[in-house]
C-alpha positions as CSV (number, residue, x, y, z in Angstrom):
1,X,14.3,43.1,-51.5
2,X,11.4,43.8,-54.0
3,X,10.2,47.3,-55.4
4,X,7.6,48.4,-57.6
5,X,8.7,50.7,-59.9
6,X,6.7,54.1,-61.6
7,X,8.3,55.6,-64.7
8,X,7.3,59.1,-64.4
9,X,7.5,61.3,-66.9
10,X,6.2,64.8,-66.7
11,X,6.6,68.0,-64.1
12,X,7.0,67.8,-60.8
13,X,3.3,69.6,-59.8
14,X,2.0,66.0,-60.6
15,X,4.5,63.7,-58.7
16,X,1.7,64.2,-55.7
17,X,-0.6,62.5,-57.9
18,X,1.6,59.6,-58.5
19,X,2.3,59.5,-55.1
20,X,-1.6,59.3,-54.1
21,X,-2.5,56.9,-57.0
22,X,0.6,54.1,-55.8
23,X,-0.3,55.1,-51.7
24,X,-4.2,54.9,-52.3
25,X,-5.1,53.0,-55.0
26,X,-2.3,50.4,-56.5
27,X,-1.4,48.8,-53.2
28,X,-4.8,48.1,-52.1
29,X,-5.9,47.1,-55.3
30,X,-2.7,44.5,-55.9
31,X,-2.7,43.6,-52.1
32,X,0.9,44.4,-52.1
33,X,2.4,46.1,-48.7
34,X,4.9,48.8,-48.7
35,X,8.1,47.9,-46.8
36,X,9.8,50.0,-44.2
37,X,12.6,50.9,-46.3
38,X,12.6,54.2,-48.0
39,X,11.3,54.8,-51.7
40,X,14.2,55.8,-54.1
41,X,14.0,58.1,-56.9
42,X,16.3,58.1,-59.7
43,X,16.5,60.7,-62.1
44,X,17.3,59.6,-66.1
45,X,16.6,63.6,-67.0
46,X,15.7,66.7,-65.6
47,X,15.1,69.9,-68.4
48,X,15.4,73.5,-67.3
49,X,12.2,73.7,-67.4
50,X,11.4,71.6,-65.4
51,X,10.2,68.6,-67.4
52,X,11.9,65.0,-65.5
53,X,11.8,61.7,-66.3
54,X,12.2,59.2,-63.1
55,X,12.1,56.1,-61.7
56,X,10.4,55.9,-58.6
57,X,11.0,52.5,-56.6
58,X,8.5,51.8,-53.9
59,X,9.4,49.1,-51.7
60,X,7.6,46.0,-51.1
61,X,7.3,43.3,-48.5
């Protein structure tokens, strides 16, 4: 199937963000509907500190 995919770069105290601006915003605006299958992640790099760089695939119908 389709998914909508978020290249995030940063720490993960602003993922929730993300999360809220795809969940709130983004689908309503592009009239896209989430699919019941689960969002994947992938990580491309994760720093000790903290810092991460991922993919985040959202599901669509």
């Amino acid at each position: 199937g389709k998914y909508a995919i978020y290249h995030f770069k940063g720490f993960p105290q602003f993922l929730f963000m993300v999360y809220q601006e795809i969940f709130c915003r983004w689908l309503s605006r592009t009239g896209n509907q989430m699919d019941e299958r689960p969002v994947l992640d992938i990580y491309r790099k994760v720093r000790e500190d903290g810092y991460m760089e991922i993919d985040i695939c959202f599901p669509l119908k």
